[in-house]
Structure formats: structure tokens, C-alpha cells
N, C-alpha and C positions, 0 to 999 in steps of 0.2 A: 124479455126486457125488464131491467127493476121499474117498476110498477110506483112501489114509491116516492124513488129520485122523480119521475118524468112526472109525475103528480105538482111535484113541488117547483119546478122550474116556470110555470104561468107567476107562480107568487116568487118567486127570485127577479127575473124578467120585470117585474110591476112595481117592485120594490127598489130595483137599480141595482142589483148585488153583482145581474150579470148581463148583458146584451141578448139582444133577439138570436143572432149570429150565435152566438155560444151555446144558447140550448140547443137549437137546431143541431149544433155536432153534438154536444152530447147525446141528446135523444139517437142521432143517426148510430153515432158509437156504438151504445146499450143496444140498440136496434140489428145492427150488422151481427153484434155478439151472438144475440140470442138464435140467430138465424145458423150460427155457426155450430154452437154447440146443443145436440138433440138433445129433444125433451126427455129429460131421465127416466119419469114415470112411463109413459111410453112404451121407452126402451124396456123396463122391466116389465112391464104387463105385454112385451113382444118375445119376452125371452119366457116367461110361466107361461104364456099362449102356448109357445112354440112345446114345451116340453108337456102340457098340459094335451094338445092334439096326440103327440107321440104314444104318450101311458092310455088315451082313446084308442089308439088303432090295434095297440098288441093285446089292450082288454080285449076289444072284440074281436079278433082275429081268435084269440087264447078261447072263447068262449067255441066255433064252430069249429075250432082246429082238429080234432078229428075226424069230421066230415071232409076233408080236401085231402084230393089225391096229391102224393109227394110233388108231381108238377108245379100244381097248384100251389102245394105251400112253400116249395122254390121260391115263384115268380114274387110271393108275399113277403119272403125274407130277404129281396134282394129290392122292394118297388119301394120301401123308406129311404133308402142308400142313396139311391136312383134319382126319388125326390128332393132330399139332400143335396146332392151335387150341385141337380139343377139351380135349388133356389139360392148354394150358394155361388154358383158362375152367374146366375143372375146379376145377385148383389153386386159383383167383382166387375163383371163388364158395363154396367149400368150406371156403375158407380153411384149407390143406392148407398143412403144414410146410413149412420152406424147401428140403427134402431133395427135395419135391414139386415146386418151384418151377425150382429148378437145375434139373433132372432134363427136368420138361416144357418148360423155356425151350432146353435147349441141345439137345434133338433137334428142336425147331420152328427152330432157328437151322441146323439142316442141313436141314432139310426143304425151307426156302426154298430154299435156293444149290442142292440137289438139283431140284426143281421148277421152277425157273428154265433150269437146263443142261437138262433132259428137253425141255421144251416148246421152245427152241430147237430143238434137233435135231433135234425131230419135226418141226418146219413151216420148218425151215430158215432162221430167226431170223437176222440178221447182226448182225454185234459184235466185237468184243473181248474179252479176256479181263480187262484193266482197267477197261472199262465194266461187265463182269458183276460182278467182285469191288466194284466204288464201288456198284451198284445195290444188290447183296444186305446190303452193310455197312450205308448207309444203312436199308435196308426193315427192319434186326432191331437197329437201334439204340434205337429207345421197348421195347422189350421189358426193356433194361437196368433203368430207370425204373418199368416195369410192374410187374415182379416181384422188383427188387430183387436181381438174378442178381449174385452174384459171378464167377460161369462166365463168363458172356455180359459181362464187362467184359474179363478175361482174352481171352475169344476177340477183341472189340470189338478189342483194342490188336494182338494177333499178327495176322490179317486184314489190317488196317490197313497196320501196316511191310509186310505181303506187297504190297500194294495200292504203294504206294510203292514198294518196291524196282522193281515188275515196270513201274513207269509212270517212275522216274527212271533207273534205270539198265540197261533193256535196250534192245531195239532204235530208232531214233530216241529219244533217252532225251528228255524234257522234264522242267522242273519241278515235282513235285505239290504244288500248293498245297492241294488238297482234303485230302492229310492233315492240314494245319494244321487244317481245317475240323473233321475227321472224331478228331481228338483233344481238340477243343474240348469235343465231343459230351459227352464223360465226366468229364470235369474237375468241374464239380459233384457228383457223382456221389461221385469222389476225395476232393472239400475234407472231405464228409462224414460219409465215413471216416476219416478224417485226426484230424477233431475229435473225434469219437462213439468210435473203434477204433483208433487211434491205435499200439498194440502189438500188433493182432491177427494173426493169420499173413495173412490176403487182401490188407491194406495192405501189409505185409512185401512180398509177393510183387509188389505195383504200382508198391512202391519201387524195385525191382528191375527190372523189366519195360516202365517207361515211360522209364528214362534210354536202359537198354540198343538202346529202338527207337528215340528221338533220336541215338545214337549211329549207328548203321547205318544211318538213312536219311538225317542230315544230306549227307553227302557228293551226293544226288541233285540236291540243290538249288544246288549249286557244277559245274555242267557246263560254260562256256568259258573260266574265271578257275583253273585250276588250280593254282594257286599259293596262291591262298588258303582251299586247303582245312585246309593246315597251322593258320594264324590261325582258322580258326572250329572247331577242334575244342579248340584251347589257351583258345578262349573260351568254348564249351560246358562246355568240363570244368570252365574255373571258378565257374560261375555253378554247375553241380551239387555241389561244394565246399561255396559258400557255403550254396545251399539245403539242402543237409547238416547245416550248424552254426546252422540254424536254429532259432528256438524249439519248432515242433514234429515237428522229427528227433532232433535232438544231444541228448537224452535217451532216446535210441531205443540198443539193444547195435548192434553193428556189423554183424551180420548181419542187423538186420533196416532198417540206414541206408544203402541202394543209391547215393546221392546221395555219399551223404561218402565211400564204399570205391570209387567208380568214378571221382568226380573225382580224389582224389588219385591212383590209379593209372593214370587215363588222363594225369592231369599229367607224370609221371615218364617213362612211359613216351616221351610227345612229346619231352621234355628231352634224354632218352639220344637220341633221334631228331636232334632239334637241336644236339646238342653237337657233330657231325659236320660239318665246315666244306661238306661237298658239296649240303647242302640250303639254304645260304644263297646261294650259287651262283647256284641257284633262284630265289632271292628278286632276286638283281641284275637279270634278265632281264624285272623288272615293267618297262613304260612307260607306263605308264596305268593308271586305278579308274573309268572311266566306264562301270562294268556294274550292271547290277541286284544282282547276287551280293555289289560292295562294300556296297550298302545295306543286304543282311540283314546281313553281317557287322557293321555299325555298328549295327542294331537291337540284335541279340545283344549286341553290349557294352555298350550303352544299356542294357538290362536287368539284365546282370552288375554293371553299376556301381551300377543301383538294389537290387539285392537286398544289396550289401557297403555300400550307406548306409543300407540299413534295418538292418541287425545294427551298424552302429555307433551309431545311433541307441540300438536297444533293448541297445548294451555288450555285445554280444558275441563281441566280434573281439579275439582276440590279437593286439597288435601284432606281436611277436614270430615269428607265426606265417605264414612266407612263402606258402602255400597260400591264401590269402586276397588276394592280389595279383600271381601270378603272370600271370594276364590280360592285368595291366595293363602290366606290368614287358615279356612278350613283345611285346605289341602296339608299346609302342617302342621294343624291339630289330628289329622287323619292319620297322618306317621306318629304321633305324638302316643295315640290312643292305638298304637298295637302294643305299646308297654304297660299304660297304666288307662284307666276308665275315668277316673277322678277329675283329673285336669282340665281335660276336653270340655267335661261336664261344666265344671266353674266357667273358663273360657267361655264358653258359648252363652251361656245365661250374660255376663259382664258385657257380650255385646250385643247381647240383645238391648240391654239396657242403656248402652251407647248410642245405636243408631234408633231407640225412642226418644231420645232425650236433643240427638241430633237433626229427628225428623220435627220436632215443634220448632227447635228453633230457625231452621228453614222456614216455618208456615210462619211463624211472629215476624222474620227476617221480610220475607217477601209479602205478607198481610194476604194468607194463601188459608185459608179454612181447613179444605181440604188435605192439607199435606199439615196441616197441624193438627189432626183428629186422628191422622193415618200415624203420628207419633204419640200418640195417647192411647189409642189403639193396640200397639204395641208393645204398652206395659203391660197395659191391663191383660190382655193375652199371655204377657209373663208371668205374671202376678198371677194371674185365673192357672195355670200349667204348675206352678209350685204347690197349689192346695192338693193336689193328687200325690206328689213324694213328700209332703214332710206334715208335720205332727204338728200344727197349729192351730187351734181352739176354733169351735163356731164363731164367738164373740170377736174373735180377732182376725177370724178373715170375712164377716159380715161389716167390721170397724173397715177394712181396708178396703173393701166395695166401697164402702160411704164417701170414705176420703179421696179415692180412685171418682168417683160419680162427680164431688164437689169440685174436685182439680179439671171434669171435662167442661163444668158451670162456669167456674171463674175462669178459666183461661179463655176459654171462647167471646165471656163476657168481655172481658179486658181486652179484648182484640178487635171486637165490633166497636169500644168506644173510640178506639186508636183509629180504626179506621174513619168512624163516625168525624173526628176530631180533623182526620187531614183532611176530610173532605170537605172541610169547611173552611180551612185553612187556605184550599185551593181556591174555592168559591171567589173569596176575600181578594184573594193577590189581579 
């Protein structure tokens, strides 16, 4: 119940603001609410309980395991499973809390992966370690579904990148397409939180969690074309940009819009990377795209272009606002720099300095701190990246810290009085 609001309603009530009658619904409202949705903390100290007993049982079991005869260590790699099921048919027939559900879903989610490795070992199973992580991931994937686990999505997505990472980029590294697969999985799952929870913290945290694992695991999928790993992550990061400024993000705070704070900073960051004439260098030495790796790169931007023609469509693209075309603007600089290294280079510095210059006047525009530091930030980053390639005096690039430090003083300064000003302004009326 907000604790607060019901705090304050004897003095609303005493004062006349509201009738006896109208707290009583409210209170009941706030009241019903709280009854509806479980206690979060709870829930999490029911889901680290739940995996907290699990990592207890295969300690001690790991510790006497070869004292028990193969019977024995049978019945032990099959009685977590076993326990699992039950508590979650429990859950499911009992129609027990969500606290219950988490809880019995994400110890039967180690249960398997634990019962699966045990009965290997005993009977001397051959495999992989990628085949065991794609088997166990797929076997506790309907449980998501089942029980409506927000745990077991979380777990479903870290799993997964681990599963990739260990299949693209370790030893014979190949390409994992089954993650494609294996993220598909949840994606419904996602939309309907999206729609239904929209602000919730579990969303928040998917928003966060599912860019972060395309980030990390793209690079798997670009193994003999290494040149264009550059191009598919300046194309990644803008499609996650735009799906940022999307109708159902861009009214999301920024800590809870993973999309919009990871594109833009993954953009920037590539930028300062690119501004560097030594990586275009790189690009000279393409002589050829007849690989598989050009085609996702061209799917990916296929996609990016679709999702920046649907926000134009539904008017919601700043023209003005470079981060929304940067994709496209790199992609032919990309073709640009298989002739010459020079250009790109200028290019990319000129917009750096555009979308610094563009990011303050958003933060001034909107009276946004944050997003006007993040465009001062920017230069200085630019600015800081030129002292490494060009032949500029101590005095004059310790003069340019100074003046860079004074521009982050007064602009901030000038922004708190403006705010100071409306807020007084507002006061008044």
C-alpha cells in the first residue's frame, strides 16, 4: 500500500479536500493493489534462496561423490529434477504466488543443467559443452511460458550470450545461429511486457540486457570478414537508437530506455574510434564482400532503414537530430574509404562535432543537465583524441583543457539560472 498517500488522507478528510467516503476507496484501491502484486523483495530473496539451496546440494553431494555407488549417484542426479517438478506442479495447481513461481521455476532451471552434467559423468556421456548449454537452454525454455518467470527470461537471455560466446568465439570459433533461434524464443514473451508493463522494473532490466547481449555476441557472427565488424556494430547501434525513440521506449526515463543510452553511446564511442585515419587504412585493404558476414551486415541495415521509416512514418524523427542517420551517413563513408583514407577521416571528426554541439542544444532545449554534459562530453572526447595525431604544443592543448573546463562551468552555470528563473516564474503565475 503507498504508505504515504493513506498517511495523509486523515489530514485531507479534516481539512475538507475530500469526504470520509473517498478515502475509504482510496485506501481500499492502494489496498487491493498491494494485495495483487507480490512483494518484489521477497520474490528475490525467493529466487537467490531457491538457487542459493541448489549450489548447497551439488557442494555437498561434489564433496562425498566418490564415496557413492553409481546407483546411488543416479538417484542424486535425478532427486533435484524430481524436486523441481514437484514444487513447480505445486506452484501451477495451487495457484501459489508469483514469489512461488520464480522461486520453484528457477531452482528446476538449475536442476536440469545440474542433472544433465551428473548423469553425463556417471555413465560417461560424450559432448560438449556447447551442446549441453543449447540442450538445457532449449529443455527450460516453455517453463518461461509456464509460469510466467521473469527470472527464467533473465536467466533464458545470460545462458544464451554464454552459449554464443562459448560456440562463436572460442576454440574453432563458428557461427551461432541457434542464438538467433534461441532469442526468438522470448521475444513474445518481451512484446507483452512491453505492451501490459511497459515502465516496470523487469522490462527496464530486458531493455538493458537484451541490447547489451547483441552487443557482445555480434562480433561471433563476423569471423573471416574482419573489417566489417566495424560496419555492423555502427549499424547495430543505430537501429538500437532508433528503437529507442520508438513509440513504445522514448517515453520511458533514460534509465530505464537501454536502447536509446547504448545506441547513442555505442555510436560516439565508434566515432572517436573512426576519427583516427589508422582504421580506415583497414578499410583500404577490403577486395572483396563475397562472404556470408556481407549479407547479415546488409540484413541488419535493411532492418535499421526499416525501423527509421517507421518513426518517419509515425513523425518521430528529428530531422535535425544526427543519431538517427548516422548508419547510414557511415555505411557510405565505408564505400567512400575503400578509395581514399583522408575523407572518412575529416567526415567523421565534422560529425562528431555536429552531434556535440547538437547534444547541448537538446539539454539547453529541454533544461536536461544530463544530456547537455553528454554533448560537452563529446567534444572534449574529440578534442582529448586529436592531441594523439597532430603536433600541437603543451601550452595549447593545456590552454584548450582550460577553455573546454570553463565552457563545462558556464554552460551549466547559465542553465541552472534559467531554470532557477522559470521556476520562479511558475511559482508567481
Amino acid at each position: 500500500m503507498n504508505s504515504k498517500l493513506t498517511k495523509e488522507l486523515p489530514e485531507l478528510v479534516e481539512n475538507g479536500v475530500i469526504s470520509q467516503d473517498v478515502a475509504l476507496k482510496i485506501e481500499r484501491y492502494y489496498q487491493s493493489k498491494s494485495n495483487e502484486n507480490p512483494n518484489r523483495l521477497f520474490t528475490v530473496f525467493g529466487v537467490l534462496g531457491s538457487v542459493l539451496v541448489g549450489l548447497g546440494i551439488i557442494l555437498i553431494l561434489a564433496h562425498n561423490w566418490d564415496n557413492f555407488s553409481k546407483v546411488i549417484k543416479t538417484i542424486f542426479a535425478f532427486a533435484p529434477l524430481v524436486i523441481g517438478q514437484v514444487l513447480v506442479g505445486f506452484s501451477l495447481l495451487k495457484k501459489k504466488s508469483a514469489t512461488w513461481k520464480e522461486a520453484s521455476g528457477t531452482f528446476l532451471f538449475f536442476a536440469v543443467g545440474a542433472s544433465m552434467a551428473i548423469v553425463s559423468q556417471i555413465y560417461n556421456i560424450p559432448g560438449n559443452f556447447n551442446s549441453y548449454m543449447l540442450t538445457w537452454i532449449i529443455l527450460c525454455s516453455p517453463l518461461i511460458y509456464l509460469l510466467k518467470s521473469h527470472a527464467l527470461v533473465l536467466l533464458h537471455i545470460i545462458f544464451t550470450t554464454i552459449y554464443a560466446c562459448e560456440y562463436g568465439y572460442a576454440f574453432g570459433s563458428k557461427t551461432p545461429w541457434m542464438y538467433l533461434v534461441l532469442i526468438i524464443l522470448i521475444i513474445p514473451y518481451y512484446i507483452k511486457l512491453i505492451q501490459n508493463r511497459s515502465k516496470a522494473n523487469i522490462t527496464s532490466v530486458i531493455n538493458w540486457l537484451l541490447p547489451l547481449s547483441f552487443i557482445i555476441v555480434l562480433g561471433a557472427f563476423i569471423t573471416k570478414f574482419d573489417e566489417l565488424i566495424f560496419l555492423s556494430y555502427i549499424i547495430l547501434f543505430g537501429l538500437f537508437y532508433n528503437l529507442g525513440k520508438g513509440p513504445r521506449f522514448d517515453n520511458l526515463k533514460l534509465r530505464q530506455n537501454g536502447y536509446l543510452v547504448l545506441g547513442s553511446l555505442g555510436t560516439v564511442i565508434l566515432l572517436l574510434i573512426a576519427s583516427f585515419r589508422w582504421i580506415w587504412k583497414d578499410v583500404l585493404r577490403i577486395s572483396s564482400f563475397a562472404t556470408t558476414e556481407t549479407t547479415l551486415v546488409a540484413v541488419l541495415f535493411i532492418t535499421t532503414a526499416f525501423v527509421l521509416t517507421y518513426l518517419f512514418l509515425k513523425k518521430r524523427v528529428n530531422k535535425l537530430n544526427l543519431f538517427h542517420f548516422i548508419f547510414i551517413i557511415m555505411t557510405l563513408l565505408f564505400f567512400v574509404g575503400l578509395t581514399n583514407d583522408i575523407t572518412p577521416t575529416i567526415v567523421t571528426n565534422v560529425l562528431l562535432l555536429i552531434l556535440g554541439i547538437n547534444a547541448i542544444k537538446i539539454g539547453v532545449d529541454k533544461m536536461h543537465f544530463g544530456i547537455l554534459n553528454y554533448g560537452l562530453v563529446i567534444i572534449t572526447a574529440l578534442i582529448f583524441s586529436r592531441f594523439f595525431d597532430t603536433n600541437m604544443s603543451f601550452v595549447i592543448r593545456g590552454l584548450l583543457f582550460v577553455v573546454v573546463g570553463v565552457g563545462f562551468f558556464a554552460t551549466n552555470y547559465v542553465m541552472l539560472k534559467k531554470q532557477k528563473s522559470k521556476a520562479q516564474k511558475t511559482l508567481k503565475k
